[in-house]
Each structure stands twice: as structure tokens, then as C-alpha cells.
N, C-alpha and C positions, 0 to 999 in steps of 0.2 A: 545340553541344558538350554531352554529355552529363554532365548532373552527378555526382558519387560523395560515397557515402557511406566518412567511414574511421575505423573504431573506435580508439581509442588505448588500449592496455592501461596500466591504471595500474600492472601489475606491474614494467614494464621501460620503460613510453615505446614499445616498440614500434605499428606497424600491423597492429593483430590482426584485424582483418577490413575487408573494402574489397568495396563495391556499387553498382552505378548507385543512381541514385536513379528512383522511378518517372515515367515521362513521364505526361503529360495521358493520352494516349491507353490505357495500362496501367493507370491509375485506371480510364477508362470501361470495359474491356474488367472490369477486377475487378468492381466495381459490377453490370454488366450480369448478370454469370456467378452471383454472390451473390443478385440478385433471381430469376434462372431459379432456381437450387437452392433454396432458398425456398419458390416457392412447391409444386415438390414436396414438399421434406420437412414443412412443416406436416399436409400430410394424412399424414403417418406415423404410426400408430398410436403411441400414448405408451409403452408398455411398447418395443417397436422404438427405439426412438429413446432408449430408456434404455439397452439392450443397447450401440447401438452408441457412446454417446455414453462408456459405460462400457469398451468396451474403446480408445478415443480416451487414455483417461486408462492403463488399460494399459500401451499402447504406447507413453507417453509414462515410466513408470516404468523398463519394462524397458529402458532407455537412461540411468538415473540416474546410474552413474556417469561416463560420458562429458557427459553435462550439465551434473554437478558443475564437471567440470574445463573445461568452456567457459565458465560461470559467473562462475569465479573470474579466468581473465584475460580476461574481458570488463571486470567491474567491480572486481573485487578483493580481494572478502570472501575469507578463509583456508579453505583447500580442507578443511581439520576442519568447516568449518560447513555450504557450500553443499550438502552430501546433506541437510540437515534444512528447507533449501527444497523440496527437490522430496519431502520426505518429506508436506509442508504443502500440498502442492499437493495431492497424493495425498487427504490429510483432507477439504480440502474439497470437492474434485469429487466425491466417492464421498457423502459426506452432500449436498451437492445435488441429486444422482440423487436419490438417497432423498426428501429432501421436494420434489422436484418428481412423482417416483410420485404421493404422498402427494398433494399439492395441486391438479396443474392439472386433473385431472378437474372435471367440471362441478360449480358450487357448487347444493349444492338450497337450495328453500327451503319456507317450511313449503306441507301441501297444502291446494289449493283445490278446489270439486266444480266439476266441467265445464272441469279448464284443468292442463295441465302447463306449470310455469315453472320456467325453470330461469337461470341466468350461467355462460357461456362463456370462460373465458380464449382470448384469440386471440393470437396472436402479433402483434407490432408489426413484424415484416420485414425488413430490413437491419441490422443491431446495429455500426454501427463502435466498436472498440477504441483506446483511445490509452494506452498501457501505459507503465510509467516505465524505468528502469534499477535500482533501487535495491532491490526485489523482483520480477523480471519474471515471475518463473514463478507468483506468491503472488496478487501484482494481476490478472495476467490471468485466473487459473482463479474470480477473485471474478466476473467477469462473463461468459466462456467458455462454461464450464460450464452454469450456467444460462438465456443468450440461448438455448444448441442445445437443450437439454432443453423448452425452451418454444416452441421452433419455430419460432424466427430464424435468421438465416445471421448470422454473424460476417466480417467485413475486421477485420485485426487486424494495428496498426503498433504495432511497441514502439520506445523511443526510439533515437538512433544507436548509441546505449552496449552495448546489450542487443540486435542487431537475429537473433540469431542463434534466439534464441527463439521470436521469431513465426516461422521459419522452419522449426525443430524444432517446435513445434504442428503448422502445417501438413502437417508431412511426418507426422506421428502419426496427424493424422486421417484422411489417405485412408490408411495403413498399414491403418488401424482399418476402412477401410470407406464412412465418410462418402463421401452425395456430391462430386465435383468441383465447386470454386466452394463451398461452405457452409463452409469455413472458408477465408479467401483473406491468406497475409501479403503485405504488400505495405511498402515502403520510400517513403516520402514526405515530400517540402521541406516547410518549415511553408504555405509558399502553398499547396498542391495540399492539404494537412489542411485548410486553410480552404475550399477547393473543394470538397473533399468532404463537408464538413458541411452546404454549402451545398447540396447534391445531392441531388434530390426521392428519390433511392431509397436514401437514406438514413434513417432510422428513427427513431433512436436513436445516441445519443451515450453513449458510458461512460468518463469522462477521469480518469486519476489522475496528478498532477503538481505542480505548483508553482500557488501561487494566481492569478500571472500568466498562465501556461498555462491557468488553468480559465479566467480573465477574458477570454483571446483566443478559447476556444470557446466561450464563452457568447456574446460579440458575434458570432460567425460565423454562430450558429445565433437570432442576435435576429430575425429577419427570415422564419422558418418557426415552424410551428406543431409542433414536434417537444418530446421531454424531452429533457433534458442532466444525466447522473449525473456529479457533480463530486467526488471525492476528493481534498481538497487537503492542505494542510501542517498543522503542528502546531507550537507551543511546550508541549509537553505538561510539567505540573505531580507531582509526587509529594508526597504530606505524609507525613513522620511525628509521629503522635499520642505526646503524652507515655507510653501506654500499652504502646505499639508494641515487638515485639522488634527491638532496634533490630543485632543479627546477620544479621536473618530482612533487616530492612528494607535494609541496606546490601549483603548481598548481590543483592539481587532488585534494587535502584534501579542501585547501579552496572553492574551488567550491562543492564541499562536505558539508561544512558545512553551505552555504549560499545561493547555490541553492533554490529556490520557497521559498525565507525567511526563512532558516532553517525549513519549513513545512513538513520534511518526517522524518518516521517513517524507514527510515534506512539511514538518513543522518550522517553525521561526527556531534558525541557533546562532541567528547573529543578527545584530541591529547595527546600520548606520543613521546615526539624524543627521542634519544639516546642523551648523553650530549655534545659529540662531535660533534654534527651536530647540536644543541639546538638552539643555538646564528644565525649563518647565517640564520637557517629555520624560524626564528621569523622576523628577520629584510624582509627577503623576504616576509613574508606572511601578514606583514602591508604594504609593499609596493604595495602586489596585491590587499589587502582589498579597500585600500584607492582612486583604480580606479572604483568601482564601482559605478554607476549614481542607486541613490534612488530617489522615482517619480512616477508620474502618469504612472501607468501599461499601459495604452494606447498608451503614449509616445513612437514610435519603440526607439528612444534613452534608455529607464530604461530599467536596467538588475537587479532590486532588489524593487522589490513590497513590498505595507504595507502588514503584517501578517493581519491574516482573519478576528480577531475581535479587538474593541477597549480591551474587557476584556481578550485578547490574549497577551495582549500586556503588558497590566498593569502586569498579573500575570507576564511575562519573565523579567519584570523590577525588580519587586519584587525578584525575583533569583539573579540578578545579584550585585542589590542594597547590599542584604546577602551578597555574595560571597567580595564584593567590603568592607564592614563591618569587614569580617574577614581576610582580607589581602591579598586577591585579588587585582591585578592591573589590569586595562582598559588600551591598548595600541593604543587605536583607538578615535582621535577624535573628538566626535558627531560633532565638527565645519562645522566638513570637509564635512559632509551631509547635506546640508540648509533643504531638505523637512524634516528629523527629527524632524527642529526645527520651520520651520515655520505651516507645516499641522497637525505634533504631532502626537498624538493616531490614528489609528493603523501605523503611520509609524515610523519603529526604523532602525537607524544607526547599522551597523553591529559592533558587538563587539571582540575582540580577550584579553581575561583574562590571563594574567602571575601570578604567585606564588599563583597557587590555590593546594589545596590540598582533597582529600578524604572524609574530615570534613563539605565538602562544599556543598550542595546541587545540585552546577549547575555542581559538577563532580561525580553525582550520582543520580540524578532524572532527566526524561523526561525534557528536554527545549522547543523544538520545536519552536525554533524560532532563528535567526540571531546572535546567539551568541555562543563561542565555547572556552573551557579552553583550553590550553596546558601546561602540563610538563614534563620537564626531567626526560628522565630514565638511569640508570649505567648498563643495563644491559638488554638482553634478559629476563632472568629470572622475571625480576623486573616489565617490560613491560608487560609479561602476567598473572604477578599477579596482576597488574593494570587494566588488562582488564577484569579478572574474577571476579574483585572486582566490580561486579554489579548484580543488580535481572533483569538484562535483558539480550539477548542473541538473537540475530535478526543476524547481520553482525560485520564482525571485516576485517579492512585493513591492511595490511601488504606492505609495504615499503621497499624492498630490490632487489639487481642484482642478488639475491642467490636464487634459487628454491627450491632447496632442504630445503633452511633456512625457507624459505614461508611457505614449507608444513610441516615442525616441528613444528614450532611455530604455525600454523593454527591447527594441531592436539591433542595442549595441550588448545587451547581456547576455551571457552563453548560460541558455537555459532551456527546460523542454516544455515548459508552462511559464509565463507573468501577469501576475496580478494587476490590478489599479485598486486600490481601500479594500484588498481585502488577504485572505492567506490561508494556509493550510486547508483548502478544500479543494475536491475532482466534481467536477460538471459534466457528467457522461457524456455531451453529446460534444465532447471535444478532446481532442487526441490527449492520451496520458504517456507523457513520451521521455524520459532523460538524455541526458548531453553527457558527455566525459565519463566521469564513473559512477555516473548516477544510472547509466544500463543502456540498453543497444532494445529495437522493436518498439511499436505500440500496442495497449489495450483501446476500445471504448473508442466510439466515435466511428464513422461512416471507416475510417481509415483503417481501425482494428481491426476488421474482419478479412483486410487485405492478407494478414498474418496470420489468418488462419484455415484459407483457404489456396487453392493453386489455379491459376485460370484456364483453361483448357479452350482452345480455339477451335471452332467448326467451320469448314470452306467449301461452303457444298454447292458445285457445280450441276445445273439441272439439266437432265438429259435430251 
């Protein structure tokens, strides 16, 4: 009996999309078809393969607003927002083209008499994707973009939530031109993810998900001699510096923290102010909280969607309920959101927690969702011992008019990104990279394409 996949719109509960799932046999026939296309396109001259890989992204724009709106009841962000994903997408594939022009060309090195030498970036081969639901369009073009420009073929499965995506890529790229097979989505059980990583014509691994998820492909793939690009979770930190505007700070952190339902993996889920700034930054940041219209995502008015699942929600309740237990306080409230109370599961009131401490779960494990502690710190010192005080290491923000303060403080935090006034955003042209168990590799940036290529040295003595 053939298995199905079925998407659940958080919008309504409904069955918003329904799919086999792929057999063994549909894996090997994808695989197969991805290593033919392969190893044509590596011999495609680079400039060609920017052409077409550029108009891939094209075709995938001039479809934005139908995207938008599959977007939002796949997962549920508020259809105000989802055009500025695929606006993101746009940025970074188009500046990836550009420094993969720029870079994969042969690296020289200095000259020798009687000898041309040179390093060859080669392609690594088969690129599987493992994309999440919570940015599908953002994460996938982190590795997309760049595997094709380098001369990989891509299999590209986004999770059940989002599976409409790898689907629309697909149909983008042969729009666009691509060979058949060099971008292949495909719909896969987690057994058959595990088989496939397993899979000698497999390459390369690029996983962005949950730290359990990276842990189950990194075991799948302990047993080959392949890389595995891991993009994992985050409890990501913000300070404000006693210096700090703390208007500039409150707007930028709480849309940080509440942005796509708390739904990212480098959002704000923890705040420390300075103690001198503590009181006003609190009173401000209920006062912006409390403007936000939760609601029907479809609604242009809502600017705060239900999280993804009903069981998304239960567990973030559960955190907070703890937190709330051990003497946490809730400064937000639920009244003030009707759809919290009248539609319910999956939709939650945004929360802002006072007198949370360290002992607390929700100021030390993953939340991911519309809720965020804050407390005071007496000190710089104190601040980035609060923010090291985590097994995660994704982003950390920094709140001050001091630059110099930014990049001391930034330089003693164990992170893979830091801000100065600002948060939860990726700047392609600079490494996206976590620390601890926030994930191992980089996307994006001159650096990313280190990881997805092999360098191949030439030392050619002339006769």
C-alpha cells in the first residue's frame, strides 16, 4: 500500500496538499537520472551555467505571487509577509551566481620556470537537499543555487509541511532550461532519507532542521566518507548595552522575537538588557507587543500567524506553562488577542516572560515559537556569560552606539554570526555558519562553495 504524504494547513486544519510518498524504486530511478545529468553539466562551461542557473531563479520569481499564497497555507506566515521570502530568495541566488563567476575559476598560484600549476575546483556530484518548512524557499536557495553553479546536480526534499516547493523549484528549472534530472524533487519517509544518504551516488549532504534531524543524518552518513552541511537550531541571545537606543533596540528585538511566529532558527529567544535600561525596555516592548493583529494569515490586516502545528503549539505552551511554574511572569495579556482564544491551537498570543532565570527551560532550550524571556544584566561581563550559557551558537545581537563595544563583546561570544542594532537576518555575502549545536559547515558567501566543491591540484611540468 502506498504511502501519502498530507499537508495540514495551519490556516483552517484543512488537507492542503496530499502525495504518495516516494517508493525505493523512485528514489533509485531520481539518483540514477541526477548522476547522468551531472556528469554532463560539470563540463558546462561556467559562464552557461550561470546564464541558465540565473534564469532558474527567474522563473521562479515571476511566479512570486502565487508562491506567496501557497506559502502561507502551507505554513502559515501572514500572506503581508511571505513575498519578502521569495524576495530573499531572489538576493541570494542572484549574488551567488555572481561570486561563484567570480571564484570557481581555476585558483593560480604564484609562477614557477618550466611548470604551470594551478587548483581546480571540481564538483562533488550528487548535492541531496533536506530543506525545512519554516523558510523553504530561503534555506533551499542557501545550498540550490550554489551546488548548480558549481557543477552538482541537486535531489531536493523539503519537509511534509512545505513539500510544494521542491516541487515549484523543479518545475522552474527545466521552465528555465536545466537539464532533466539536475534538479530532481522528490517526496521521501524518513527511512528512504536514511537510504539515501546512504547511497554511493550521493555526494553530499546539506541539512537544515532540527538538532535531532542533523543527529539522524549525521549517523546515516557515519559509515561513508562524504560531508554533511548541518544547519541546526538556535536559542539565539540579544543584549542591550546600557548605551543602547533602547527604541531602535525594542523595535528590532521584538520583531525578532515574533517575526513568522517566533518560527526561526535564528530568531531572538532570549533577551538580556542592561539593568539601567531594563524597566523602560520592558514597558516599551509590551507596548509594541500588544499592537500586533493575530489571525487569519490570509487576512492583509494580520501581522502574526498560527505556528505550524496544533502539536507545535501544545509543546511551546508546555515551556512556558514550566517557566510560568517556577516564577516566571507573563506580561502579555492573552485577552488582548481574541483569535488566541476564540480559534485556539495552532494559534498563540505572543508572550514576553519577566523573572525567568537559567533553571528555566524556555531560557535554554529551543522554543520556536512566539514567546521570549527577558532579564537583567549588571554588566557586560555578565551578559556574555548569559549568552554562552547555551549548547547553541547560531546568532547573537548586540545593542549598542559603541562599535568597538560590538566587536569585543561579539568576539568573546561563541556564535557563528553577530549583530550590532540589528537580528534575525542572513546577508549572503557572508558565511552562515553555527557553533555547538547549532550545526557543523557553511552556506553563502565566498566560503560556502569551499563545501561544495573538492579542489583538485595540477603540477604540470613542461617538457
Amino acid at each position: 500500500m502506498t504511502k501519502v504524504l498530507r499537508t495540514i494547513s495551519p490556516v483552517d486544519g484543512r488537507v492542503y496538499v496530499e502525495r504518495p510518498l516516494s517508493t525505493e524504486a523512485v528514489l533509485d530511478a531520481a539518483l540514477a537520472s541526477a548522476a547522468k545529468a551531472q556528469r554532463a553539466w560539470r563540463d558546462t562551461p561556467l559562464s552557461q551555467r550561470a546564464e541558465l542557473v540565473g534564469a532558474f531563479v527567474d522563473r521562479v520569481v515571476e511566479k512570486k505571487e502565487s508562491l506567496a499564497d501557497e506559502l502561507t497555507w502551507q505554513m502559515g506566515r501572514p500572506r503581508a509577509q511571505t513575498p519578502g521570502e521569495l524576495r530573499g530568495f531572489e538576493e541570494r541566488g542572484r549574488t551567488m551566481i555572481r561570486l561563484g563567476l567570480e571564484l570557481l575559476g581555476d585558483l593560480q598560484v604564484s609562477p614557477k620556470e618550466g611548470f604551470t600549476r594551478f587548483i581546480r575546483r571540481e564538483p562533488l556530484g550528487v548535492v541531496l537537499v533536506l530543506a525545512p518548512w519554516n523558510y523553504p524557499w530561503l534555506t533551499a536557495v542557501n545550498a540550490v543555487v550554489p551546488a548548480l553553479m558549481a557543477g552538482n546536480a541537486v535531489v531536493l526534499k523539503h519537509s511534509d509541511q512545505t513539500p510544494l516547493v521542491s516541487e515549484r523549484m523543479a518545475e522552474a528549472a527545466l521552465a528555465a532550461g536545466l537539464p532533466q534530472g539536475l534538479l530532481t524533487a522528490i517526496h521521501l519517509s524518513h527511512e528512504l532519507v536514511a537510504r539515501a544518504v546512504h547511497d554511493p551516488r550521493v555526494d553530499y549532504v546539506a541539512f537544515t532542521g532540527s538538532v535531532e534531524g542533523g543527529r539522524a543524518v549525521h549517523r546515516a552518513a557515519a559509515d561513508r566518507f562524504i560531508a554533511v552541511g548541518l544547519e541546526l537550531g538556535g536559542k539565539d541571545p540579544g543584549y542591550v548595552c546600557a548605551d543602547a537606543n533602547v527604541d531602535a533596540a525594542v523595535d528590532g528585538l521584538v520583531d525578532g522575537a515574533f517575526f513568522n511566529s517566533g518560527q526561526s532558527c535564528c530568531g531572538i529567544e532570549r533577551i538580556y538588557v542592561h539593568r539601567d535600561v531594563y524597566e523602560p525596555f520592558v514597558e516599551k516592548a509590551v507596548a509594541l507587543t500588544e499592537k500586533y493583529v493575530l489571525g487569519d494569515p490570509t487576512d492583509p490586516a494580520t501581522n502574526l500567524g498560527p505556528v505550524v502545528r496544533v502539536s507545535s503549539a501544545q509543546a511551546i505552551r508546555r515551556q512556558i506553562d514550566a517557566a510560568l511554574a517556577q516564577g516566571a511572569r507573563g506580561v502579555i495579556d492573552r485577552a488582548k488577542f481574541p483569535a488566541a482564544v476564540e480559534r485556539g491551537d495552532p494559534y498563540l498570543a505572543p508572550q514576553l516572560l519577566v523573572s525567568v532565570t537559567h533553571e528555566m527551560e524556555i531560557m535554554r532550550e529551543e522554543t520556536f515559537g512566539p514567546v521570549v524571556g527577558v532579564m537583567p544584566v549588571d554588566s557586560d561581563e555578565e551578559a556574555i556569560a548569559r549568552m554562552n550559557d547555551s549548547r547553541y551558537g547560531l546568532t547573537a545581537s548586540i545593542w549598542t552606539t559603541d562599535l568597538e563595544r560590538a566587536v569585543r563583546i561579539g568576539d568573546r561570544v561563541e556564535t557563528g554570526t553577530c549583530f550590532m542594532n540589528r537580528c534575525d537576518y542572513l546577508d549572503p555575502e557572508l558565511a552562515w555558519v553555527g557553533v555547538k549545536d547549532s550545526g557543523r559547515g557553511c552556506t553563502l558567501s565566498r566560503i560556502g562553495y569551499e563545501h561544495l566543491t573538492r579542489p583538485k591540484s595540477f603540477h604540470l611540468r613542461h617538457a
